[in-house]
Structure formats: C-alpha cells, structure tokens
OpenMM code with the backbone's topology and positions (N, CA, C; nanometers):
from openmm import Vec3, app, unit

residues = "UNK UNK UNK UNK UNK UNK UNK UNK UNK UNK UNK UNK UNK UNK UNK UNK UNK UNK UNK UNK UNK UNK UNK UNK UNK UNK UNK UNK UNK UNK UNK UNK UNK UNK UNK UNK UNK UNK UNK UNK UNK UNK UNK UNK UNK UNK UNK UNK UNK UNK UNK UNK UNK UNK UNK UNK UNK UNK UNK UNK UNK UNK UNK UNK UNK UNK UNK UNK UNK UNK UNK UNK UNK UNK UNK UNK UNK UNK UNK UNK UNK UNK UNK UNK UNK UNK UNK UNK UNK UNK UNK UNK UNK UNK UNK UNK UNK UNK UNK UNK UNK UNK UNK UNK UNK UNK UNK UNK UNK UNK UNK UNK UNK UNK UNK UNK UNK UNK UNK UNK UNK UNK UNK UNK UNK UNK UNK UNK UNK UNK UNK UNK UNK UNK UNK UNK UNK UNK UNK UNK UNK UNK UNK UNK UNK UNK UNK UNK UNK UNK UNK UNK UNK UNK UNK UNK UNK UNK UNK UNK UNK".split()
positions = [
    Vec3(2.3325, -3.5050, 0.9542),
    Vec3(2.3193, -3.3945, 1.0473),
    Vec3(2.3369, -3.2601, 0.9761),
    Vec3(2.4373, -3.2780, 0.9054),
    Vec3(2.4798, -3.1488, 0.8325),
    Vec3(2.3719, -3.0827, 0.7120),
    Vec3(2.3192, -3.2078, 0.6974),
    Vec3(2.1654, -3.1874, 0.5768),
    Vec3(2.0580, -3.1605, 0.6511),
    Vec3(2.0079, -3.1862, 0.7560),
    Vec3(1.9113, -3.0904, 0.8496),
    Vec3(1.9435, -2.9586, 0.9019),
    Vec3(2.0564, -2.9671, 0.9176),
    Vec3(2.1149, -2.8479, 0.9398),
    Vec3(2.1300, -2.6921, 0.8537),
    Vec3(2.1302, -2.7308, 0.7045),
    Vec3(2.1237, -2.6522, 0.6177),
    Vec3(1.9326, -2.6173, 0.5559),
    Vec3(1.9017, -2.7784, 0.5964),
    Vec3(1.7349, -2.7824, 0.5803),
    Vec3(1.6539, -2.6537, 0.6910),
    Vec3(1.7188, -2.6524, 0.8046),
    Vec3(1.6961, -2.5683, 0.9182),
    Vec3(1.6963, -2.3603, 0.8598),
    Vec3(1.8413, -2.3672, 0.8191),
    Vec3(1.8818, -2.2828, 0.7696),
    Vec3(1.7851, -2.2352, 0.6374),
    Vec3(1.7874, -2.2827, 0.5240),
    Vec3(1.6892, -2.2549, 0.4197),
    Vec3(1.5208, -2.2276, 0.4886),
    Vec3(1.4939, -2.2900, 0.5778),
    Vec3(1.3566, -2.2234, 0.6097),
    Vec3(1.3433, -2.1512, 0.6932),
    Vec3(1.4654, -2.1028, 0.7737),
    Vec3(1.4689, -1.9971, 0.8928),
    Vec3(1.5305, -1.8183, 0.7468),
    Vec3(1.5522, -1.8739, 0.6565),
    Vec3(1.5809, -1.7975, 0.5330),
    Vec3(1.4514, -1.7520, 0.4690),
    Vec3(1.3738, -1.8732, 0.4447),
    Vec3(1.2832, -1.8476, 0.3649),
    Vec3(1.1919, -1.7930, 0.4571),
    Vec3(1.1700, -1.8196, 0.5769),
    Vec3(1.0273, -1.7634, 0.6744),
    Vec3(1.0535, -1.6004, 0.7094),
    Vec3(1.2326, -1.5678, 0.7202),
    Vec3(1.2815, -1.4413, 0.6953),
    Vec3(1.2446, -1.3686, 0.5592),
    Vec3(1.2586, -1.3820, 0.4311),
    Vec3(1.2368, -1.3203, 0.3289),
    Vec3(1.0605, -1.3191, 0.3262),
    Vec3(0.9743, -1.3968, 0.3995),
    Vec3(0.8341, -1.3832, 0.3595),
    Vec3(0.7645, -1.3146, 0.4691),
    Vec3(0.8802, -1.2673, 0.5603),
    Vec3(0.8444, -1.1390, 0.6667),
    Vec3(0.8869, -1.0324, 0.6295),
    Vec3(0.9948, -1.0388, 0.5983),
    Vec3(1.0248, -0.8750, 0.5322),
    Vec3(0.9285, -0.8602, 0.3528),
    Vec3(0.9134, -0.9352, 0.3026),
    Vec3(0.8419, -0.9127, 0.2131),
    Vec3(0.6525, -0.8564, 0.2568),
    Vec3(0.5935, -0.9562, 0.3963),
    Vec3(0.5182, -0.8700, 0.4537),
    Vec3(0.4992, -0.7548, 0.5057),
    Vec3(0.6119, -0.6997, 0.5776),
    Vec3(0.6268, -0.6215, 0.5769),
    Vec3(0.6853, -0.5022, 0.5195),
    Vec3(0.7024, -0.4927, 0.3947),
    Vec3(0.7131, -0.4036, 0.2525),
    Vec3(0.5964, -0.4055, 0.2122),
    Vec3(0.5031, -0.4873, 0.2216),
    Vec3(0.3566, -0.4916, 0.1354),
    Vec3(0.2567, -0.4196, 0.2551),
    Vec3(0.2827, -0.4169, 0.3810),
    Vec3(0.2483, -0.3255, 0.4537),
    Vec3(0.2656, -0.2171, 0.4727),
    Vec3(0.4100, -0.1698, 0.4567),
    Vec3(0.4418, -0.0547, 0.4654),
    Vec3(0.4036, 0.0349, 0.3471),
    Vec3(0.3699, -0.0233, 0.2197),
    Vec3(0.3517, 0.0169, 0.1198),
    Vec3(0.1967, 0.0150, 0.1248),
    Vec3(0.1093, -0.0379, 0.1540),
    Vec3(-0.0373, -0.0241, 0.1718),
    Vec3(-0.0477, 0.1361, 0.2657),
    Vec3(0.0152, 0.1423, 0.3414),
    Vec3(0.0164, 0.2599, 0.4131),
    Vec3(0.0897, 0.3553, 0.3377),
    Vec3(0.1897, 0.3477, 0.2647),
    Vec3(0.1692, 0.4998, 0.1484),
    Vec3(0.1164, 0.4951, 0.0626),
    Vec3(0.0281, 0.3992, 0.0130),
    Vec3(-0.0948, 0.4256, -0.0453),
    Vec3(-0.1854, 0.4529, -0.0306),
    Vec3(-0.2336, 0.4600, 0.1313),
    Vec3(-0.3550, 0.5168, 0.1648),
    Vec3(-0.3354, 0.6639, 0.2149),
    Vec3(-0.1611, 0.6644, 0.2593),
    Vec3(-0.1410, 0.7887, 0.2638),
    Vec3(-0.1474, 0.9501, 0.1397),
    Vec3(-0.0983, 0.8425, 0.0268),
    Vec3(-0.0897, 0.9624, -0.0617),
    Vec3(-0.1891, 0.9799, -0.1550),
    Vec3(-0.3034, 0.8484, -0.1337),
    Vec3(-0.4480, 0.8914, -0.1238),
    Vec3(-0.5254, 1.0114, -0.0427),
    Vec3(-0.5098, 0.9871, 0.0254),
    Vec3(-0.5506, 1.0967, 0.1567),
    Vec3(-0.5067, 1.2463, 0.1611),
    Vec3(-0.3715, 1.2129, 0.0889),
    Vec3(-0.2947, 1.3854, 0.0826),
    Vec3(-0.3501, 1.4780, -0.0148),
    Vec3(-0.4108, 1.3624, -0.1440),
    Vec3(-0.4434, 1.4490, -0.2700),
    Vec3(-0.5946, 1.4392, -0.2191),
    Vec3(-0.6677, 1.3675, -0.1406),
    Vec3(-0.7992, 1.4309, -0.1016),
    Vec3(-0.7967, 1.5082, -0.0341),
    Vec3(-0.7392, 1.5340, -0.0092),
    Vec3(-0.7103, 1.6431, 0.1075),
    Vec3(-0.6779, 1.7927, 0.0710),
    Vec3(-0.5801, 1.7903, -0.0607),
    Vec3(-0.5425, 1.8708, -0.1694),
    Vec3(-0.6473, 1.8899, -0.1975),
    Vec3(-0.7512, 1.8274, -0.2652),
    Vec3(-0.8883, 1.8803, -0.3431),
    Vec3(-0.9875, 1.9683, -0.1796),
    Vec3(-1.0096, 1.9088, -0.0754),
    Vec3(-1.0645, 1.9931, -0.0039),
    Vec3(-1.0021, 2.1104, 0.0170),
    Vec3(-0.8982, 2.1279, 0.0082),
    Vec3(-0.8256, 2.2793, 0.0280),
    Vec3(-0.8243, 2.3581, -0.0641),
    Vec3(-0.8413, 2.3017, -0.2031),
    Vec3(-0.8657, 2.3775, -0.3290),
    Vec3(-1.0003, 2.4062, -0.3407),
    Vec3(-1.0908, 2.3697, -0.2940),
    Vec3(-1.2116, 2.3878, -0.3039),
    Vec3(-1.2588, 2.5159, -0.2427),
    Vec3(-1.1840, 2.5052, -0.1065),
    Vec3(-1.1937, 2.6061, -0.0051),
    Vec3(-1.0941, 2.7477, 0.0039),
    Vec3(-0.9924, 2.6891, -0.0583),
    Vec3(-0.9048, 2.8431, -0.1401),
    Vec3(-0.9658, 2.8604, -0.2663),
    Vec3(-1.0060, 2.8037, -0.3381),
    Vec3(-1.0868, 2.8872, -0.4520),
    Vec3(-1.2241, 2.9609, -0.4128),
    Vec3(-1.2631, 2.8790, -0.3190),
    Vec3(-1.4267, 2.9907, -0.2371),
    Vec3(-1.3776, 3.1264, -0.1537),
    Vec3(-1.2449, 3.1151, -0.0355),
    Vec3(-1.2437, 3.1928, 0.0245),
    Vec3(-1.1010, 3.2549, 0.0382),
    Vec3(-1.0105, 3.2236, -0.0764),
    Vec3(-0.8853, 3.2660, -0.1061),
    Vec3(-0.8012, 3.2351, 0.0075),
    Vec3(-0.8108, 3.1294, 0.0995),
    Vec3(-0.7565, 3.1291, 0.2192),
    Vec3(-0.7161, 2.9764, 0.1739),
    Vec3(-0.5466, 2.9830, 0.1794),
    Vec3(-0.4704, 2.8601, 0.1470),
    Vec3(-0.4029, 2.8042, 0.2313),
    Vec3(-0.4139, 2.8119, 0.3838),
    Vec3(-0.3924, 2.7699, 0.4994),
    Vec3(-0.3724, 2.6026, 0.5068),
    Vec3(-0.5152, 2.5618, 0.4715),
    Vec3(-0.5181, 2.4124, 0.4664),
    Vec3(-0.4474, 2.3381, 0.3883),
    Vec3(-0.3814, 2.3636, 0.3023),
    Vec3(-0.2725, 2.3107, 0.2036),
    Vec3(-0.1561, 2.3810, 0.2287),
    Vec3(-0.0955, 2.4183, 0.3150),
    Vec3(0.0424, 2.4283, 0.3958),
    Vec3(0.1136, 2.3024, 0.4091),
    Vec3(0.0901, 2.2261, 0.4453),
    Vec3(0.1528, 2.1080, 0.4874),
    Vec3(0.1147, 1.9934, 0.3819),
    Vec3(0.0253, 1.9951, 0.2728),
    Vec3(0.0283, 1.8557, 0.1936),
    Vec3(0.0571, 1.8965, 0.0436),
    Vec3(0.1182, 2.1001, 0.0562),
    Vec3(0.1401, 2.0758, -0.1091),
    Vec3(0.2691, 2.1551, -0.0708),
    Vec3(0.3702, 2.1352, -0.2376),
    Vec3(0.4910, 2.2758, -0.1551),
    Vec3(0.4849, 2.3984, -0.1966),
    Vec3(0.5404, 2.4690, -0.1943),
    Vec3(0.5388, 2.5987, -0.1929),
    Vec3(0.5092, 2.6218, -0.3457),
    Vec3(0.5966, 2.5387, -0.4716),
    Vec3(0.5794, 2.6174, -0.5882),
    Vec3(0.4426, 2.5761, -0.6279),
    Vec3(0.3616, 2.4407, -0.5861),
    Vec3(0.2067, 2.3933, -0.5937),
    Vec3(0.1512, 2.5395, -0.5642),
    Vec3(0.2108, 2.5494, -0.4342),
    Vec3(0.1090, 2.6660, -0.3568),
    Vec3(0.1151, 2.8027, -0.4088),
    Vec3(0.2676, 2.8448, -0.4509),
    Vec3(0.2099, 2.9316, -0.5359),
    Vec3(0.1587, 2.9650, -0.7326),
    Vec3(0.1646, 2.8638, -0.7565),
    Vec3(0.0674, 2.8302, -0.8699),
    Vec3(-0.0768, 2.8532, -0.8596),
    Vec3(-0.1371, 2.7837, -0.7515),
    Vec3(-0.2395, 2.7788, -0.7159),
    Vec3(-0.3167, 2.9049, -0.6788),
    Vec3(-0.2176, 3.0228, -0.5906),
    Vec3(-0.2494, 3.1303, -0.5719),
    Vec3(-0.2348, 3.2612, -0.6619),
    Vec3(-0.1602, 3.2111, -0.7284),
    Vec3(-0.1795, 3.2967, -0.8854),
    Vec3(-0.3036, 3.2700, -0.9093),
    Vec3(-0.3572, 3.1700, -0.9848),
    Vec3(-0.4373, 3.1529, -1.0438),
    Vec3(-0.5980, 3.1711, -0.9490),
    Vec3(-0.5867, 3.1216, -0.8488),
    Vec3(-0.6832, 3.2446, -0.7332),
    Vec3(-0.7189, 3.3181, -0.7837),
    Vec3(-0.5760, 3.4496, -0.7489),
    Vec3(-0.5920, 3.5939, -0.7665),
    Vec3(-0.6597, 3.5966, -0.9018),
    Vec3(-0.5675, 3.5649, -1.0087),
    Vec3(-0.6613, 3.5892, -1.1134),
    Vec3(-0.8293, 3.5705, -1.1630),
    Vec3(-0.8759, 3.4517, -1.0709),
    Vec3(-1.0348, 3.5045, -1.0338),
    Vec3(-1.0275, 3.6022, -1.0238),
    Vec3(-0.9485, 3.6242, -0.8957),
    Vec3(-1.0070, 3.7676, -0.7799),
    Vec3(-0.9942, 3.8930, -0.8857),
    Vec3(-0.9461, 3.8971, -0.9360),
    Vec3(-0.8928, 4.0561, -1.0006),
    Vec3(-1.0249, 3.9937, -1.1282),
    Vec3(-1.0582, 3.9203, -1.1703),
    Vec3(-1.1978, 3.9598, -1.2062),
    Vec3(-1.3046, 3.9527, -1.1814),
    Vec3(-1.3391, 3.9571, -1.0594),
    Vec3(-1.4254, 3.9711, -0.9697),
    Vec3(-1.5031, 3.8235, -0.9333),
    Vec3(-1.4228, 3.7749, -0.9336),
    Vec3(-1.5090, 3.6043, -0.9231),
    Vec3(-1.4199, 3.4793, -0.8300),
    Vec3(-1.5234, 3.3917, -0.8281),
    Vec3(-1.4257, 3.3220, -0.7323),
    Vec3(-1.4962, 3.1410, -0.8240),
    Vec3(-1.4156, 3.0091, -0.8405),
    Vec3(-1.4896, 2.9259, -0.8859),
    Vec3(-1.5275, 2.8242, -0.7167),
    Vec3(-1.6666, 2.8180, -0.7508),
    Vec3(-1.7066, 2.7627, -0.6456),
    Vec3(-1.7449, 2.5674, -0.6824),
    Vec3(-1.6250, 2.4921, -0.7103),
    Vec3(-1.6208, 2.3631, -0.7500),
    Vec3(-1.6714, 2.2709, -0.6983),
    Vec3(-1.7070, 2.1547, -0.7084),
    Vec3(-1.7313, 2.0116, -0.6178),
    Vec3(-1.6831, 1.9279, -0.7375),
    Vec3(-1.6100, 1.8083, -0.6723),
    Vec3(-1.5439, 1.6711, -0.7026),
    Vec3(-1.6673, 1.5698, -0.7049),
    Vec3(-1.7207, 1.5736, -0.8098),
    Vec3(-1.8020, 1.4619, -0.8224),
    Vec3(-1.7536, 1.3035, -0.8154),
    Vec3(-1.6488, 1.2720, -0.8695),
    Vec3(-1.6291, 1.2060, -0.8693),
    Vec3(-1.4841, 1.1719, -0.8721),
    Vec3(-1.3825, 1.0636, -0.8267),
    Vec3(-1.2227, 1.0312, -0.8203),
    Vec3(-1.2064, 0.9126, -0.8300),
    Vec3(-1.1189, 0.8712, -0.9461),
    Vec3(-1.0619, 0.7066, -0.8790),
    Vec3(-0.9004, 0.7332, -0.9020),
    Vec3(-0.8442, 0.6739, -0.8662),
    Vec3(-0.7155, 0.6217, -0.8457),
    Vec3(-0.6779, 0.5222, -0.9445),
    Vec3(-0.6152, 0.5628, -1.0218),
    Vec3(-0.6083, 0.4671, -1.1864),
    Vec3(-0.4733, 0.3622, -1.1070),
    Vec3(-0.3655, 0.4814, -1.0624),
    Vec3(-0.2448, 0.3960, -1.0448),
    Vec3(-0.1353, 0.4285, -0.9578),
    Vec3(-0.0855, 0.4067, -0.8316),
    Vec3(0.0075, 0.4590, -0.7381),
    Vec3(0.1116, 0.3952, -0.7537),
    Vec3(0.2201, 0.4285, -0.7961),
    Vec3(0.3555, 0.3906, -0.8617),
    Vec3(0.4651, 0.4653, -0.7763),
    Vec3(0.5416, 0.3822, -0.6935),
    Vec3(0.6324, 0.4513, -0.5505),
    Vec3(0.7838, 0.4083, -0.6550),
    Vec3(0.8533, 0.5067, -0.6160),
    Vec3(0.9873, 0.4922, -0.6576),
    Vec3(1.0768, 0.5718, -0.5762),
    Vec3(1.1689, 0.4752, -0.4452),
    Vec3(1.2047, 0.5498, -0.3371),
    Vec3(1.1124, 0.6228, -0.2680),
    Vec3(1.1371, 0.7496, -0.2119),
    Vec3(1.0633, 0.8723, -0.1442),
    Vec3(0.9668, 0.9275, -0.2235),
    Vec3(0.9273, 0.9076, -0.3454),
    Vec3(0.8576, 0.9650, -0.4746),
    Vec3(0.7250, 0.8670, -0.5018),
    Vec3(0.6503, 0.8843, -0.5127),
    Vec3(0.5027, 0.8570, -0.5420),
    Vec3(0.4406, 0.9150, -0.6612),
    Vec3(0.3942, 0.8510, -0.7803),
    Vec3(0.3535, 0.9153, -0.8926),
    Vec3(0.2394, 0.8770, -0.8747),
    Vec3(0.1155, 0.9354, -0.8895),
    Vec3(-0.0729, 0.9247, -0.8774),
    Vec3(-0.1338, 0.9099, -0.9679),
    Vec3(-0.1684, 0.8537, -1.0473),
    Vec3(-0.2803, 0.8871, -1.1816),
    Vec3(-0.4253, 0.8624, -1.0953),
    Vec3(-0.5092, 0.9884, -1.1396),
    Vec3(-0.6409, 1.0142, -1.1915),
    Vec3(-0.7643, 1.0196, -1.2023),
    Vec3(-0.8746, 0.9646, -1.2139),
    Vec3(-0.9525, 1.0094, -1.3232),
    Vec3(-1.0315, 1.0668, -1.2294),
    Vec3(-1.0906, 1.2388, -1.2780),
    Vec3(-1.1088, 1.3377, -1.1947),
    Vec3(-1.2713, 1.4087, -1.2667),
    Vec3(-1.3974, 1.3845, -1.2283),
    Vec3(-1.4882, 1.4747, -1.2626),
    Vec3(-1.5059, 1.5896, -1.1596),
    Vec3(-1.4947, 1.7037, -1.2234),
    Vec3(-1.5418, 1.8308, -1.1487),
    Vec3(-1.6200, 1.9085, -1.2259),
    Vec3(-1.7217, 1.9576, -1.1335),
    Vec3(-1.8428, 2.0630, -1.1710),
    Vec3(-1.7788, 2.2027, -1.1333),
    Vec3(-1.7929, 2.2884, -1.1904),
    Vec3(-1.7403, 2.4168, -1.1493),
    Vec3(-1.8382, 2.5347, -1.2055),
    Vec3(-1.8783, 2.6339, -1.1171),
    Vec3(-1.9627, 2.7308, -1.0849),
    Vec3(-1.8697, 2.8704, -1.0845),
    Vec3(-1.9043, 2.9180, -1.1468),
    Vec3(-1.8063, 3.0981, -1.0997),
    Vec3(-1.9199, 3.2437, -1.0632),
    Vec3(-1.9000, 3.2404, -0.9439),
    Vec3(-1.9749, 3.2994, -0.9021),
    Vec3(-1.8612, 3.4821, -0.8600),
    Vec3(-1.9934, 3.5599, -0.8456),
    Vec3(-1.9610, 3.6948, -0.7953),
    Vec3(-1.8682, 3.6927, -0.7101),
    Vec3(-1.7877, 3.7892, -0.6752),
    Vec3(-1.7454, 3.7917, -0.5324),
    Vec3(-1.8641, 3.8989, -0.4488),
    Vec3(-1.9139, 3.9726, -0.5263),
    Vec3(-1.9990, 4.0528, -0.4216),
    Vec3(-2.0994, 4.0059, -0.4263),
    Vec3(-2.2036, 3.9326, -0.5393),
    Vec3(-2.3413, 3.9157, -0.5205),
    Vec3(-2.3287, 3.7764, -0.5185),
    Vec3(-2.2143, 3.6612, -0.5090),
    Vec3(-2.2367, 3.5610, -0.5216),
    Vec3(-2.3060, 3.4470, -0.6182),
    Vec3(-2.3515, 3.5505, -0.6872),
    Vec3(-2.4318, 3.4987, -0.8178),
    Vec3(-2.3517, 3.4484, -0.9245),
    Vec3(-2.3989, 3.3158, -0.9829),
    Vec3(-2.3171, 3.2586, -1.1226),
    Vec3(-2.3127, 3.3444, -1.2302),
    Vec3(-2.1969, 3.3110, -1.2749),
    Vec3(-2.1603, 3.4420, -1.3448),
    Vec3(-2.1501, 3.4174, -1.4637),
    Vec3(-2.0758, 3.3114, -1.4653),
    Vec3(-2.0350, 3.2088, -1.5916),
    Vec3(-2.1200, 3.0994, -1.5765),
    Vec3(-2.1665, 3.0023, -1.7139),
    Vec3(-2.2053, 2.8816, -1.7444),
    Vec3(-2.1376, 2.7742, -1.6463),
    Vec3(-2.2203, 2.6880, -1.5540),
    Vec3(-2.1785, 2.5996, -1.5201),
    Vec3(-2.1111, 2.4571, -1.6181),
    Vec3(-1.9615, 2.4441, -1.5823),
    Vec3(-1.9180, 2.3323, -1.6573),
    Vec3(-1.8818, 2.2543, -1.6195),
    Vec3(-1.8822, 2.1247, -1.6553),
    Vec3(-1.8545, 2.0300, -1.6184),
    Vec3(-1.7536, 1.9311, -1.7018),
    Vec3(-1.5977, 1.9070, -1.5800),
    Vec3(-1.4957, 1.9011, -1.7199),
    Vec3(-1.4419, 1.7537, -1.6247),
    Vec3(-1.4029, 1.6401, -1.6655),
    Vec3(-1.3731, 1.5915, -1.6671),
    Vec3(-1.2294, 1.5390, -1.6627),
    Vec3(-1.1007, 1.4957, -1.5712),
    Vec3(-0.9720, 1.5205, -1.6301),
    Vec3(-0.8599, 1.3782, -1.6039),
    Vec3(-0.7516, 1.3318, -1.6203),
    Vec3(-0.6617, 1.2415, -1.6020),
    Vec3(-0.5973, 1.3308, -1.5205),
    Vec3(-0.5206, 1.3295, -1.4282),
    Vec3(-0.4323, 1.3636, -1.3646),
    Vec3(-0.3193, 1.3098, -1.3099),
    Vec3(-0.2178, 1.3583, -1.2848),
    Vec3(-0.0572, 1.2974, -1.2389),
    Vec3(-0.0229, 1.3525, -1.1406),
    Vec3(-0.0538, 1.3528, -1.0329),
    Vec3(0.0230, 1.4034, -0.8955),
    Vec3(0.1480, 1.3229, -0.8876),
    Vec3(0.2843, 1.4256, -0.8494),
    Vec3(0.3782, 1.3556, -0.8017),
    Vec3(0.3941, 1.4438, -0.6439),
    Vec3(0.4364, 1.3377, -0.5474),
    Vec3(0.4505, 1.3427, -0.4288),
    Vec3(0.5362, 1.2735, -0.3673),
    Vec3(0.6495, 1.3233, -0.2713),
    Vec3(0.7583, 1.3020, -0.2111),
    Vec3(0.7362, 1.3380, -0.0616),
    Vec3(0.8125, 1.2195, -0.0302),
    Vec3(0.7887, 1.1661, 0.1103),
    Vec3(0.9121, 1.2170, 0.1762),
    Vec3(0.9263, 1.3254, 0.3040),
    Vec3(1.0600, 1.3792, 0.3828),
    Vec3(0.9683, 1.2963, 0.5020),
    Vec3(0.9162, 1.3316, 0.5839),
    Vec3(0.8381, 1.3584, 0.7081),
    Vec3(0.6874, 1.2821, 0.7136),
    Vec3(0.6383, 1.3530, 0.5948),
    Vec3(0.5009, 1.2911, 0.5461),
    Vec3(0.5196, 1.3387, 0.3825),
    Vec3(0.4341, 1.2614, 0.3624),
    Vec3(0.3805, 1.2858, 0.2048),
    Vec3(0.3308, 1.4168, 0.1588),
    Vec3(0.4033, 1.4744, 0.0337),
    Vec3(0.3724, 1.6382, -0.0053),
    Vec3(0.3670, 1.6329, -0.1473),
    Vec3(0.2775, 1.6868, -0.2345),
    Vec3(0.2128, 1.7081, -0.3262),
    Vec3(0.3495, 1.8083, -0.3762),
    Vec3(0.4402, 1.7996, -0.4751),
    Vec3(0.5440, 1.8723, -0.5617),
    Vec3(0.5183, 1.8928, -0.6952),
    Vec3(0.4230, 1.8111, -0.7641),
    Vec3(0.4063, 1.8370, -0.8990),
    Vec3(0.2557, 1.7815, -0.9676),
    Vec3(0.1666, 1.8917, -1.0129),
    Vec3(0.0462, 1.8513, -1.0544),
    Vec3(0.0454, 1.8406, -1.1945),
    Vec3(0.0050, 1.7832, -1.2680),
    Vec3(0.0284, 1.7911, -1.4439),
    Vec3(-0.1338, 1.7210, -1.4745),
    Vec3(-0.1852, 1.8032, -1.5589),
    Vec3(-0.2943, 1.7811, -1.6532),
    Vec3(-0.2462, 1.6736, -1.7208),
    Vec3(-0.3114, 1.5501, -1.7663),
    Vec3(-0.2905, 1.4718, -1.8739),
    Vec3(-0.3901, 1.4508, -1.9675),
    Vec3(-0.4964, 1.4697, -1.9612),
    Vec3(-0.6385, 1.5037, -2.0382),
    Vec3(-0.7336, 1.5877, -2.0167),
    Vec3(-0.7790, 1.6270, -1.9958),
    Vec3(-0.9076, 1.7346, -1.9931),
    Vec3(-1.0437, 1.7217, -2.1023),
    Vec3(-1.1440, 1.6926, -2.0542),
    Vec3(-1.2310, 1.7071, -2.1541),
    Vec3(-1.3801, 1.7590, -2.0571),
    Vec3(-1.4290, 1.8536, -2.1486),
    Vec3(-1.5320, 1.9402, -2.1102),
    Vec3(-1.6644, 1.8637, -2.1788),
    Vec3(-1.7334, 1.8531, -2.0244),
    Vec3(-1.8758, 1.7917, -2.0680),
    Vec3(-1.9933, 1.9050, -2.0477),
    Vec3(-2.1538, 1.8914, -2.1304),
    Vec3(-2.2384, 1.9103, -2.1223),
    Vec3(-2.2874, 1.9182, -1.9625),
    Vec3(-2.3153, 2.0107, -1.8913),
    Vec3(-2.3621, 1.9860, -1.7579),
    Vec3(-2.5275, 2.0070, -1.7610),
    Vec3(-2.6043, 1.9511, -1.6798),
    Vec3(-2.7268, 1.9900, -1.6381),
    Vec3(-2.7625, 2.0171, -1.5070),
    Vec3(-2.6778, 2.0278, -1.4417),
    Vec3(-2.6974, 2.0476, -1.3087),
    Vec3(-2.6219, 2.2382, -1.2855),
] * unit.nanometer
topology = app.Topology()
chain = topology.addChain("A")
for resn in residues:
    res = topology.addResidue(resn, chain)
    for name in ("N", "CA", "C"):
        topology.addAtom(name, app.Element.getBySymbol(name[0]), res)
C-alpha cells in the first residue's frame, strides 16, 4: 500500500514539474515575441524620428538615455540641414537570451540609408548600404523597454539601389 502510495506521489510530482516547466516555456515564448516586437517597433520609430524629428512613438519601448542618444544624433542631421531617410531591408534574430527581468537581443541588421535635404528633400549624400550585428538589451518593469543599444559589427556595402 505504502509503495503505491509513494508510486501515486512521484507522478502527481512528476505531472507537477512538466506543468510548470510548460508553463515557463510559455511564458517565455511570449517574451520572446514580445521583445521581438519592441525592437521592431524601435526600428519603426527610428525611421520616423529620423524623417520627421518627432520621437513620440518610442516613448514607451525605449528609455530615456536610448531616447536621448537618439535625439542628439537627430539634431545633428538637423543642424546640417539633412534628415536620413532609412528602410530595414532586412532582420533576423540571431539570439534572445533572458536573465531575470533582462533580455539580451542579437542581430543581424541590413539598412539602406538615404540623406536627404530638409528643404528640397533631395539626396544629398551617396546612398549606403551598411549592414550591422546588434545587441539590444531590454528590461522588463511593466512591459519590455529597450535600455541599451551597442553596435557589434558594422560593415558598409556597395548599394545599387
């Protein structure tokens, strides 16, 4: 009796550890699609504060010192009369690595970039096309927020477009 009894026990154990283990592999599929989503989301707002200097849309998925990095380097278009008008050709997701509230992102990032006038809109500069690794780190209070961007490669390609 006492050996069914413990037999009972070990699989009311084991059917427990392979639910909470489902549900960690769930909960974790969902901050991965989340902090997917935050850094696409990051690139549409950079796209659209580098066209129209308006950084509204990245309020809530980057923090403040992202945001003002980002708006430095704006202005500094702006004060020479230009603005870069970019598209994301291409993104993959090399590697999402969670540690606690913290999310580290790798990468691989093609962007085309255009610098156009601010008054005539016209390209101003050579279109380039640069290629990059990237490391987003992102921490989770509420939702997921973009705290630290770091270059890890960069390489500038030949464009024809």
């Amino acid at each position: 009796m006492q050996c069914k009894f413990q037999s009972v026990i070990l699989v009311s154990l084991a059917f427990l550890l392979l639910l909470l283990s489902s549900c960690t592999q769930i909960e974790r599929a969902k901050d991965t699609s989340a902090v997917k989503s935050v850094i696409m989301h990051y690139h549409k707002g950079l796209i659209h504060a580098s066209k129209m200097g308006e950084m509204t849309p990245l309020n809530n998925i980057a923090s403040d010192e992202v945001l003002r990095k980002l708006y430095f380097w704006i202005a500094a278009w702006d004060d020479a009369d230009m603005y870069m008008d970019a598209e994301l050709k291409e993104i993959q997701f090399r590697s999402v690595v969670f540690s606690g509230n913290t999310a580290k992102v790798t990468t691989a990032e093609d962007w085309l970039y255009n610098y156009r006038s601010l008054k005539t809109k016209q390209v101003v500069l050579p279109t380039e096309r640069i290629s990059y690794e990237m490391e987003y780190t992102l921490n989770k209070n509420s939702a997921w927020t973009i705290t630290l961007i770091s270059i890890k490669k960069e390489e500038k390609k030949h464009s024809k477009e």
